[in-house]
Structure formats: structure tokens, C-alpha cells
VOPAGU-2260 file (C-alpha; in pm, 1 decimal, decimal comma):
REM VOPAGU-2260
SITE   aa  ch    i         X         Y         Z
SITE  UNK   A    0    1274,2   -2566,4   -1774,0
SITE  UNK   A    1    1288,0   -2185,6   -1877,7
SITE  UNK   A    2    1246,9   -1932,0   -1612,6
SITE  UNK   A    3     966,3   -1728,4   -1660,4
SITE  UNK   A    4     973,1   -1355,0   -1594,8
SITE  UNK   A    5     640,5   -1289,0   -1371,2
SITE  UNK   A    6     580,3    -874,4   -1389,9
SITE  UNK   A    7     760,1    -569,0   -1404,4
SITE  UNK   A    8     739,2    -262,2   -1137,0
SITE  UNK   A    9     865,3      93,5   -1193,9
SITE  UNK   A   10    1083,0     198,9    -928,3
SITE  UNK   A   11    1022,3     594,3    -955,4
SITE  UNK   A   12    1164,0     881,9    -749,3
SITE  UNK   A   13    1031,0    1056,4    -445,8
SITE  UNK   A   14    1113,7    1413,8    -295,1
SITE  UNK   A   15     958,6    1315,6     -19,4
SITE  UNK   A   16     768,6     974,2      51,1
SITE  UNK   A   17     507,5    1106,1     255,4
SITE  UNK   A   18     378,0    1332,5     -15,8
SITE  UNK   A   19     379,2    1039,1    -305,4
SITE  UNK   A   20     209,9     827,4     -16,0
SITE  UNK   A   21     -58,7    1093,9     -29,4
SITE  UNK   A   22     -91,5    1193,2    -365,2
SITE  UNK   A   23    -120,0     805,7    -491,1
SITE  UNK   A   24    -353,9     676,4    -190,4
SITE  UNK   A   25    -550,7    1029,1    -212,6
SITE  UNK   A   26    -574,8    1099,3    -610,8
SITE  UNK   A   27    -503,0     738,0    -752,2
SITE  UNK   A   28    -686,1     483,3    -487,4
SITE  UNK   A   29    -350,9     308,9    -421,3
SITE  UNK   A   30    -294,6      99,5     -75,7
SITE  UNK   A   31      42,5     109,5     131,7
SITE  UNK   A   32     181,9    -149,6     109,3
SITE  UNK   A   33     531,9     -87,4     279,8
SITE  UNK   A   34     682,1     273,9     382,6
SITE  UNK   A   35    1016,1     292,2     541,6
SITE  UNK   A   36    1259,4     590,3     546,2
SITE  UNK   A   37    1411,3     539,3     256,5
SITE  UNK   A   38    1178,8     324,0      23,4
SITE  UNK   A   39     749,2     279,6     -12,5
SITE  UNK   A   40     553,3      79,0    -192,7
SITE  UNK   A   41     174,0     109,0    -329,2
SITE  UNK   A   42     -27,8    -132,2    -471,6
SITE  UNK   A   43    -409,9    -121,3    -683,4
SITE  UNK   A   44    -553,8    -379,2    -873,2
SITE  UNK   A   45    -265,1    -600,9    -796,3
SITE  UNK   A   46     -20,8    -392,4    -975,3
SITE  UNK   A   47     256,2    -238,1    -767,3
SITE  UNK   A   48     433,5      85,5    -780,2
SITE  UNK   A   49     762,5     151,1    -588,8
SITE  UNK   A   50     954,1     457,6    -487,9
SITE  UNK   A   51    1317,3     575,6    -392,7
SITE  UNK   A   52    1377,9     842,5    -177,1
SITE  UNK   A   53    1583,3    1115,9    -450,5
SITE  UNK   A   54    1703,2    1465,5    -343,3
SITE  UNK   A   55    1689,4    1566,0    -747,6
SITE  UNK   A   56    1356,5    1684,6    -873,8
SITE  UNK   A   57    1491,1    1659,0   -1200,3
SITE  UNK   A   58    1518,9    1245,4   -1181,2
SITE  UNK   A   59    1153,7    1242,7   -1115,1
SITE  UNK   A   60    1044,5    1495,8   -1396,2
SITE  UNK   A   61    1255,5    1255,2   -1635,0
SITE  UNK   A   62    1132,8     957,3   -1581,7
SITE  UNK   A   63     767,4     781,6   -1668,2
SITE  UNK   A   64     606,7     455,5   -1646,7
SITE  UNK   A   65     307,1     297,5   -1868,9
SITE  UNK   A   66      28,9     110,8   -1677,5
SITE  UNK   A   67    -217,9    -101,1   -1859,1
SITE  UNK   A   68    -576,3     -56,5   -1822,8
SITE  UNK   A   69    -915,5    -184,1   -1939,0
SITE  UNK   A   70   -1076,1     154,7   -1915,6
SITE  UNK   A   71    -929,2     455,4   -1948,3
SITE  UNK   A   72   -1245,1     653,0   -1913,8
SITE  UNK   A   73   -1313,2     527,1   -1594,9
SITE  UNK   A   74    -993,6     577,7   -1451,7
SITE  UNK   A   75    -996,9     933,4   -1576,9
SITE  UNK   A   76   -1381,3    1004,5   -1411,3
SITE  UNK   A   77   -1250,5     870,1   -1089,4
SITE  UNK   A   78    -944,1    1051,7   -1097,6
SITE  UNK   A   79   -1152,9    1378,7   -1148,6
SITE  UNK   A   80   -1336,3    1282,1    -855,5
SITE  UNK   A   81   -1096,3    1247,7    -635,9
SITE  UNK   A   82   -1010,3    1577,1    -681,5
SITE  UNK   A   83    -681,9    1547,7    -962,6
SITE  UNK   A   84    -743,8    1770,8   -1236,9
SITE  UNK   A   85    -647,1    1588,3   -1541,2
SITE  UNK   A   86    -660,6    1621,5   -1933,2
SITE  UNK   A   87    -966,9    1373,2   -2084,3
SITE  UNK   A   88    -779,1    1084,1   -2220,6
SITE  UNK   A   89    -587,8    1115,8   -2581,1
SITE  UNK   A   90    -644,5     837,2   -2880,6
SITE  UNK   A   91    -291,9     759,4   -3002,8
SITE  UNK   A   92    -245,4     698,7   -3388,6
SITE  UNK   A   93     -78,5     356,6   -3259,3
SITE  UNK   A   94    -408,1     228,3   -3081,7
SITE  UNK   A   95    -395,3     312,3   -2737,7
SITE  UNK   A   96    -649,5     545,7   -2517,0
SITE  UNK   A   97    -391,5     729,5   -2280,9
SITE  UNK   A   98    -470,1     933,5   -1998,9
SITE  UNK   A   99    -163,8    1096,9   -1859,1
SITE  UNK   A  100     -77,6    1188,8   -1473,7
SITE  UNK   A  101     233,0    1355,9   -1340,1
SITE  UNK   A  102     278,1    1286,3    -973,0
SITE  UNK   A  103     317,1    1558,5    -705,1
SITE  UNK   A  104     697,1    1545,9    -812,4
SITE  UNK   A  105     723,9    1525,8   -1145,1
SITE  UNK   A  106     696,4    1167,6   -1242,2
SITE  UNK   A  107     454,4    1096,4   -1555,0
SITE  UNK   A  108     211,1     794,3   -1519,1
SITE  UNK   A  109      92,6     700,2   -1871,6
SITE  UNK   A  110    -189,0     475,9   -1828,8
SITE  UNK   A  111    -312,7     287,4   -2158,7
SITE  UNK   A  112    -596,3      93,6   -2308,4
SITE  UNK   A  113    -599,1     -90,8   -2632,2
SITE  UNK   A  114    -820,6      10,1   -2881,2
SITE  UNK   A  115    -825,7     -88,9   -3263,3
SITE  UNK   A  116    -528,7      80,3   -3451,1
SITE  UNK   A  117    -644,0     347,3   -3678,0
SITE  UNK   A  118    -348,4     375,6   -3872,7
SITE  UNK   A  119    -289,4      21,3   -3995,5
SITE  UNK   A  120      46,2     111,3   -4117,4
SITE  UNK   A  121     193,5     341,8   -3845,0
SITE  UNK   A  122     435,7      68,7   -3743,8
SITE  UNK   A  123     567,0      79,3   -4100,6
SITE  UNK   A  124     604,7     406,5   -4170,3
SITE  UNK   A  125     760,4     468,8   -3836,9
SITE  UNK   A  126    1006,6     213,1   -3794,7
């Protein structure tokens, strides 16, 4: 029998825990889910994000993660409400909605929805 791989989670750096802890229960509508001194973890919607405590800013500002979504618009008007001030989400010319985040220290959340691809041959032309 093959072994199936289940899900993925980013592992994503942290200046400081408590501040991501805020800034994703606060802006984002996470839940804790663990928190120790070196290491948390937040979970919404059953998808889990988890952090690394990282002295260098300049790990977080490099790195991203992509998080599938049903409805970007909705995630962007309660976002807003929350209190994050965000750009409306983009159309990409490869057929996803994305509505982009960065986190209190840099890291950049790009959360997607399929839509129908507007550019039938963008794949072609760009691989």
C-alpha cells in the first residue's frame, strides 16, 4: 500500500511569538492552538499555520505561503473589518483571485481562489 501524504503546513518565522499570536488571532480569526517559548501554532478552518521563533527579520520578509480559499472576497471584507488594511483582491492572468497579507513581521500570506483562466494559453507561453 502507498503512503499517502495528508497536508502541508508552512512553518514561517516569528520576531516575536506573542505579536504573530496577536496579529493572526486579532486580524485573521485564527485559534491557538499551541504556544511555547520557542514554537506556536494557529489553526482556522482546519488549516494550520506554524511559527519558529527567528532573530532575522529578513527570514520572515523572504519567505511566503499560499492558502486556498473558496472566497476571496469574503476573506478580504472580514479582514477589513477586523481592522487590517489590505489591497482588494487581484485576478491573476493564471486564474486565481489573490488577496495578499504580510504579517506583523514580514511574512506574505497569499491566499487564492480558483476562478476560470482567462488566458487559456498562459501555461504555454510561460513555460
Amino acid at each position: 500500500m502507498r503512503a499517502l501524504i495528508q497536508s502541508t503546513v508552512p512553518v514561517l518565522a516569528s520576531l516575536n511569538l506573542d505579536e504573530s499570536c496577536g496579529f493572526y488571532t486579532t486580524y485573521l480569526g485564527f485559534q491557538v492552538v499551541l504556544q511555547a517559548a520557542d514554537y506556536l501554532i494557529v489553526e482556522r478552518d482546519g488549516a494550520q499555520l506554524h511559527f519558529w521563533l527567528c532573530p532575522e527579520r529578513h527570514v520572515a520578509e523572504n519567505t511566503s505561503c499560499y492558502i486556498s480559499t473558496g472566497d476571496c472576497q469574503a476573506l478580504y471584507r472580514e479582514f477589513c473589518q477586523r481592522g487590517l488594511v489590505l489591497d482588494a483582491p487581484v485576478m491573476r492572468p493564471w486564474g486565481m483571485l489573490e488577496l495578499y497579507v504580510i504579517d506583523a513581521h514580514g511574512n506574505l500570506l497569499k491566499f487564492g481562489e480558483q476562478q476560470a483562466v482567462s488566458h487559456p494559453s498562459f501555461a504555454e507561453e510561460n513555460c
